[in-house]
N, C-alpha and C positions, 0 to 999 in steps of 0.2 A: 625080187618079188615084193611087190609095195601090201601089207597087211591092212586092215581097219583100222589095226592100232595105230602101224603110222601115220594113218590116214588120218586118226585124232590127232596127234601129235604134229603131224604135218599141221592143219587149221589151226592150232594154237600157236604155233612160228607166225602165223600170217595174221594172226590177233595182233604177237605183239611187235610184228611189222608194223599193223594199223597204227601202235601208240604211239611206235616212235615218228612216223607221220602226223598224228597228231600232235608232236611237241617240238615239229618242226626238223624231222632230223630224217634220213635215209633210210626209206622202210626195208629193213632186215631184222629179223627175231630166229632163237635159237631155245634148245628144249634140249638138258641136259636128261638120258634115262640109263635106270639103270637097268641092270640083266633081269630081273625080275616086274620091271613096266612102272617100277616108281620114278617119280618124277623129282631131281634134284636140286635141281636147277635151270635159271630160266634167262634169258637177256634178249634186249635190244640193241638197236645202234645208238652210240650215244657221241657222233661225231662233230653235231652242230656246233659244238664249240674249238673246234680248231684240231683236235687231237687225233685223227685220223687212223692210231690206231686202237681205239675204243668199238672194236667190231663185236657183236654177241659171241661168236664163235671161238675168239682169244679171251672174251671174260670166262667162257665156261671151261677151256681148257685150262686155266690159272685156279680156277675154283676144284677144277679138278684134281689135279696135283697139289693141291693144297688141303684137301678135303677124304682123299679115295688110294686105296690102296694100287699098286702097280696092276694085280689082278683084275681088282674091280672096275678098273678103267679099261682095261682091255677089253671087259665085256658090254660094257655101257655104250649107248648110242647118243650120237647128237644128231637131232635133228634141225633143219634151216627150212627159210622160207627161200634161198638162193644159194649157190655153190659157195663153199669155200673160195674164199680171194688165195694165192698163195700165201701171207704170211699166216694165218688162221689155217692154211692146211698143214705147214707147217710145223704152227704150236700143238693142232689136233697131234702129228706125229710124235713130236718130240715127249709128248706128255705118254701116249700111249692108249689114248681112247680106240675104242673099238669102230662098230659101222659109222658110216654117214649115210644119213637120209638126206633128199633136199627136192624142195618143190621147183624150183628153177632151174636153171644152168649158168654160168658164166658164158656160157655161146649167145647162150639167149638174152638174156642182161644186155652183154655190146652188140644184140643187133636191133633190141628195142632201142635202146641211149642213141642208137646211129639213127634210128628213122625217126627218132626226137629231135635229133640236132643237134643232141648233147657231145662236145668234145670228148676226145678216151684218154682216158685215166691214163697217170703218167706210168702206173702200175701195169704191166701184161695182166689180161686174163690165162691163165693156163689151168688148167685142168686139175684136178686136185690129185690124179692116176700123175698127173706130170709131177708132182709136187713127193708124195707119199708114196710110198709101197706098200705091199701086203695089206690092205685097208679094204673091207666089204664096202661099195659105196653103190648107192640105188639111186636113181632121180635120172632128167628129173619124170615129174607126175602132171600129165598135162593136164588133167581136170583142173589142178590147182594152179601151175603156171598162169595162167589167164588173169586169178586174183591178182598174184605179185606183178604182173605186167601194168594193173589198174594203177594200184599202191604206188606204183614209180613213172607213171602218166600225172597221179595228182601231185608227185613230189617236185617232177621238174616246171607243171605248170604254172605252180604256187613260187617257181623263180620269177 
């Protein structure tokens, strides 16, 4: 059940999607929260430069485990503007965070990049259920889906 809250939280992923489209990079943004609705931490993608796995979703979980007690992570939510890739659902596990929110899907990702023309990632999409167990996960949210399908129209256009 998608709340207001993450409904806030969702549009600030998709904020800081916008920037990293603005600085020329793969619009995904991530909203580190905790059990109590404070806000931790925050990222974008920051892949233009060759690094590919500089994803928001593995900076927050690294900040997480670095930052948050084993508890506290179990209860904290990350939120995204798009599903977890596997290795980021991955680090989500290994670290121990709690739900995931996300305004898109990985289904949805490869079948807008398909009716772009965009070639598919040497990486599978799978799911983040394929990836992680025991994991609350909601999305996506199609009011908002529509935004991040914009974000990643003007990302491959501006190729």
């Amino acid at each position: 059940m998608i709340s207001n809250s993450d409904l806030k939280h969702l549009r600030r992923c998709i904020e800081l999607a916008g920037t990293a489209l603005e600085k020329g990079d793969e619009p995904f943004g991530s909203v580190l929260v905790s059990a109590n609705g404070e806000v931790l931490a925050e990222d974008h993608n920051h892949v233009a430069g060759g690094d590919h796995t500089q994803h928001p979703e593995f900076a927050l979980a690294r900040w997480a485990a670095a930052n948050m007690t084993p508890e506290e992570r179990s209860k904290a939510t990350v939120y995204t503007s798009g599903e977890h890739c596997p290795m980021c659902a991955a680090a989500h596990g290994w670290v121990g965070l709690g739900r995931i929110v996300y305004a898109s899907s990985s289904k949805q990702l490869e079948q807008w990049l398909n009716e772009m023309g965009v070639a598919p990632s040497r990486v599978r999409n799978l799911s983040i259920q394929d990836v992680i167990r025991d994991t609350a996960i909601d999305g996506p949210v199609p009011e908002l889906a529509e935004q991040v399908r914009e974000l990643h129209r003007q990302f491959h256009a501006s190729k």
